[in-house]
Backbone as a printed PyTorch tensor [residue, N CA C, xyz], in Angstrom:
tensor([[[ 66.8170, -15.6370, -16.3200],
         [ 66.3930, -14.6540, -15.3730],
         [ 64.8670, -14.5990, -15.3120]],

        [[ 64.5860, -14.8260, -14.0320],
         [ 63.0560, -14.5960, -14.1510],
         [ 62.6590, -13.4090, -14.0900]],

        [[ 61.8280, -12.8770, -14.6050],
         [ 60.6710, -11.2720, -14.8440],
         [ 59.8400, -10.9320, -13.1040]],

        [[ 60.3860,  -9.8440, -13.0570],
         [ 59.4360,  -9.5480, -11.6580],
         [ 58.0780,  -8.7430, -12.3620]],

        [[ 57.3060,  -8.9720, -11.7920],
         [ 56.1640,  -8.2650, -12.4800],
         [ 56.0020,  -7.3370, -11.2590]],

        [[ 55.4960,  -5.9580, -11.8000],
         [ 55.2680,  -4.9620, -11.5900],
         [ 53.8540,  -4.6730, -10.3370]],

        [[ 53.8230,  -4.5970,  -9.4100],
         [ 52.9060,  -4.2850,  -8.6080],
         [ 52.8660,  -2.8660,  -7.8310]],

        [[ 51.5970,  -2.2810,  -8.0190],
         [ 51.0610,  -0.9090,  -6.9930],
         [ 50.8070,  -1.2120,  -6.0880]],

        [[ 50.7570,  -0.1060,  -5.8020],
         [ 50.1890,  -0.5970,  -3.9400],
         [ 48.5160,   0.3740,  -4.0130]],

        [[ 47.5840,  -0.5470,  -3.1510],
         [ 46.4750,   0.4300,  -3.0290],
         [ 46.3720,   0.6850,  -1.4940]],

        [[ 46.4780,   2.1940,  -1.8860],
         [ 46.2250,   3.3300,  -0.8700],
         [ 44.5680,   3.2980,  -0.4740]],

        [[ 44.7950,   3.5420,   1.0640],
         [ 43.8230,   4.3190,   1.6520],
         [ 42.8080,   4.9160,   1.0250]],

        [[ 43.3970,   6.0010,   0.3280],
         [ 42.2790,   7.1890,  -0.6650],
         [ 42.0190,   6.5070,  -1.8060]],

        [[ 42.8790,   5.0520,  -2.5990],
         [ 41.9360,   4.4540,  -3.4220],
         [ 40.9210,   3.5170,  -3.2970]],

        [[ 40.8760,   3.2880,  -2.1250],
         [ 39.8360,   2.4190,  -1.5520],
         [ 38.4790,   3.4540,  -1.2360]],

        [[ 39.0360,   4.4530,  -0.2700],
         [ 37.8350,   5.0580,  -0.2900],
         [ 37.2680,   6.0740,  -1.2290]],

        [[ 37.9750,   6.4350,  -1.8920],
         [ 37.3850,   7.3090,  -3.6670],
         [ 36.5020,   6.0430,  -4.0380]],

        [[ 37.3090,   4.6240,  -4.1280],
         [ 35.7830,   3.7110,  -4.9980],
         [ 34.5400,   3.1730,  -4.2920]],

        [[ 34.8400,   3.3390,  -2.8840],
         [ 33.9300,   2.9520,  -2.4860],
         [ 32.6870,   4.4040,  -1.9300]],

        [[ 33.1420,   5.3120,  -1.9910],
         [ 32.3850,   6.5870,  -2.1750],
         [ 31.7460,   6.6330,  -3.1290]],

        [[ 32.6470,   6.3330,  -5.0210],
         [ 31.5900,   6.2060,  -6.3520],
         [ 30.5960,   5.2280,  -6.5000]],

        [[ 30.5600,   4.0770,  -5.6000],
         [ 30.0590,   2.9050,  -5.3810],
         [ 28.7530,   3.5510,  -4.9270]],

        [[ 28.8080,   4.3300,  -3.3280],
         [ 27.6010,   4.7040,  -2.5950],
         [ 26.8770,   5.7660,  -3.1960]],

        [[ 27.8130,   6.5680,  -4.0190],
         [ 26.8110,   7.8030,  -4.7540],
         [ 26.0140,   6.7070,  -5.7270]],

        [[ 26.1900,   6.1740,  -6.6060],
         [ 25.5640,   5.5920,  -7.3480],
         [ 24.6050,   5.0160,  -6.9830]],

        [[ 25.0740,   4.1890,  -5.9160],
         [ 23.7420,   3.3260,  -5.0020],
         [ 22.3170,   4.6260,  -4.7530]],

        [[ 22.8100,   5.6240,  -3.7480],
         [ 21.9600,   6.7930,  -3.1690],
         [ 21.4640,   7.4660,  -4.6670]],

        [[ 21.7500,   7.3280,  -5.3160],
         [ 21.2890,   7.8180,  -7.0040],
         [ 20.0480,   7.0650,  -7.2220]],

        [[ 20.3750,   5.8960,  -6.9770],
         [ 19.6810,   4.6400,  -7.8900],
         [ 17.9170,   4.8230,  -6.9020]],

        [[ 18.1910,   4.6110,  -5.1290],
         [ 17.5990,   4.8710,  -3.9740],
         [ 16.5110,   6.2430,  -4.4860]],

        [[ 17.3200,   7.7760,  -4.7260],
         [ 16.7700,   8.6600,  -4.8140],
         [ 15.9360,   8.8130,  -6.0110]],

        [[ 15.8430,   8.0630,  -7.0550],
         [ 15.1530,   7.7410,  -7.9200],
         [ 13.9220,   6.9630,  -7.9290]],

        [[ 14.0900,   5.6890,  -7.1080],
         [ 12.8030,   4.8960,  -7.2580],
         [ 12.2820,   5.9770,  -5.8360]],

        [[ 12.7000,   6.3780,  -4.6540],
         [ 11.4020,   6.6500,  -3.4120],
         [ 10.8160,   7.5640,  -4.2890]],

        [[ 10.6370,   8.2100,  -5.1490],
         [  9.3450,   8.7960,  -5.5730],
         [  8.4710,   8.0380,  -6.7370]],

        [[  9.0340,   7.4090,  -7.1340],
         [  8.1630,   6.1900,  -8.0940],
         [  7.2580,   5.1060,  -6.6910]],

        [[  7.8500,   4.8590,  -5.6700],
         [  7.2400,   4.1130,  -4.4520],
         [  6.1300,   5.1080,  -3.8950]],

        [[  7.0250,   6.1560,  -3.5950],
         [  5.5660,   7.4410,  -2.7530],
         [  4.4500,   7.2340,  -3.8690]],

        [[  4.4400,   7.0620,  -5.1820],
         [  3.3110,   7.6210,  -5.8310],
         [  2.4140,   6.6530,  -6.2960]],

        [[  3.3640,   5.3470,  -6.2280],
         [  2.7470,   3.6740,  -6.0640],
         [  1.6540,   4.1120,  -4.8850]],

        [[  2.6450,   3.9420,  -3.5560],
         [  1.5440,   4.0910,  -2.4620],
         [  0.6640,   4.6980,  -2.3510]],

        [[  0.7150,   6.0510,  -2.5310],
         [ -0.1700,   6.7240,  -2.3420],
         [ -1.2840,   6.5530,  -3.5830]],

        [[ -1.6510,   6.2420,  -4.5600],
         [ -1.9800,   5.6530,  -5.4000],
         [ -2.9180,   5.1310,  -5.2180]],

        [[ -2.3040,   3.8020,  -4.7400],
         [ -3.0230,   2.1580,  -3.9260],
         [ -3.9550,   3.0610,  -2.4130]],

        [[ -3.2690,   3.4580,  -1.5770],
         [ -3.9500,   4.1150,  -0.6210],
         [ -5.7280,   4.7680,  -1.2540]],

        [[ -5.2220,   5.7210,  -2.1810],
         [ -6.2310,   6.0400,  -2.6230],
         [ -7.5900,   4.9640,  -2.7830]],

        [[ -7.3500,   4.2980,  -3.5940],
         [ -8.0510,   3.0950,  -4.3320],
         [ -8.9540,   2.3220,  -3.1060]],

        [[ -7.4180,   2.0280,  -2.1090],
         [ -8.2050,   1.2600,  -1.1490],
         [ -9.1400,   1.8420,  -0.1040]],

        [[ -9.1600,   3.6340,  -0.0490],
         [-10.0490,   3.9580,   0.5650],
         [-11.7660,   4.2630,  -0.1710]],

        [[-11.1000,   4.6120,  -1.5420],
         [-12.4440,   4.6070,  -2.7260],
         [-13.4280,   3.3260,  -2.3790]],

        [[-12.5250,   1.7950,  -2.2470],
         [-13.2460,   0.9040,  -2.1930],
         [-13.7680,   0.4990,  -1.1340]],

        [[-13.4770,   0.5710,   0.0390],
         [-14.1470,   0.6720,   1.2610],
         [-14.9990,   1.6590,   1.4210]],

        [[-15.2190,   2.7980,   0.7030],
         [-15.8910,   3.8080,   0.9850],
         [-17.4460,   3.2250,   0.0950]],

        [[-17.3890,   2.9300,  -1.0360],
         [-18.1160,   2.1240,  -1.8150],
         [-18.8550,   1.0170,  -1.3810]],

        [[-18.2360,   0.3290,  -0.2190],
         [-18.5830,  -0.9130,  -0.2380],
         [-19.3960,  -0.8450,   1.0740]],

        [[-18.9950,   0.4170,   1.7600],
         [-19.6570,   0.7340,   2.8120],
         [-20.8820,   1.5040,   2.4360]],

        [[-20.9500,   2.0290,   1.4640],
         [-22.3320,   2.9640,   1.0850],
         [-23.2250,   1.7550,   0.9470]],

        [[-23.0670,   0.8740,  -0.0790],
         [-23.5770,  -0.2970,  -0.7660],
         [-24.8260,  -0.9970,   0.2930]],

        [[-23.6440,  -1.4810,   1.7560],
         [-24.1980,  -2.0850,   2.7170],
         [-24.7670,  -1.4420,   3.6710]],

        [[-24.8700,   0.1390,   3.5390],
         [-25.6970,   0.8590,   4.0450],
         [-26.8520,   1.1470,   3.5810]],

        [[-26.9500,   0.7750,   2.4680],
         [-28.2540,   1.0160,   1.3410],
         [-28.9110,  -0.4890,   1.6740]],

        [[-28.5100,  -1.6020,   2.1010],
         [-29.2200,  -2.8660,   2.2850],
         [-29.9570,  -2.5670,   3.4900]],

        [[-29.1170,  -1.8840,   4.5570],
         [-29.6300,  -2.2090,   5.6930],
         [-30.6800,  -1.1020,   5.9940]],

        [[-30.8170,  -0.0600,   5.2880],
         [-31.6860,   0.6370,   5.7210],
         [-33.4800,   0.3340,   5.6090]],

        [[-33.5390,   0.9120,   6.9890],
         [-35.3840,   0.3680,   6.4220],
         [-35.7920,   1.6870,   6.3800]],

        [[-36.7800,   1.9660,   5.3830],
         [-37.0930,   3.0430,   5.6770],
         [-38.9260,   2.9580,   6.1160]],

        [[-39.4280,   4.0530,   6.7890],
         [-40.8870,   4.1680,   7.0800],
         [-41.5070,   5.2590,   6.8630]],

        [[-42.6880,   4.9710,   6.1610],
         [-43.2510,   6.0460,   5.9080],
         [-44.2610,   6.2100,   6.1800]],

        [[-44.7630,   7.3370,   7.2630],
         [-45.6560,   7.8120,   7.8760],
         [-46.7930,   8.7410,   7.1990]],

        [[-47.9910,   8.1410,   7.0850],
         [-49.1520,   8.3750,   6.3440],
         [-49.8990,   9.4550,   7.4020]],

        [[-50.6650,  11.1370,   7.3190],
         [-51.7040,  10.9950,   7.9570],
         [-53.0740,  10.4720,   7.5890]],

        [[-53.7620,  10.3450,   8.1990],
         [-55.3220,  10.2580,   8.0630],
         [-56.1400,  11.0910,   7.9530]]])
């Protein structure tokens, strides 16, 4: 006699219960790094306006002539 082996059936609601624990986890994982990213960026933003701001004083200090007016 051969053995029937035993099979469930998957339902509807077990498909979507795992694929719901699937997306919370994902949106977990998501809601975790965007504030490690916001604070990267904004960060770098900073920096890169420090250094343009710097680099613009710098080459404003080359170009200036200055004159100085003596009386007699």
């Amino acid at each position: 006699m051969a053995k029937q082996a035993m099979t469930t059936r998957i339902t509807r609601d077990d498909l979507e219960r795992s694929f719901r624990s699937l997306q919370d986890g994902a949106k977990a994982r998501v809601d975790e790094k965007k504030s490690t990213i916001a604070t990267a960026a904004s960060i770098g933003g900073l920096l890169i306006v420090l250094l343009v701001f710097l680099l613009g004083r710098r080459s404003g200090r080359r170009k200036t002539t200055l004159v100085e007016i003596r009386r007699v």
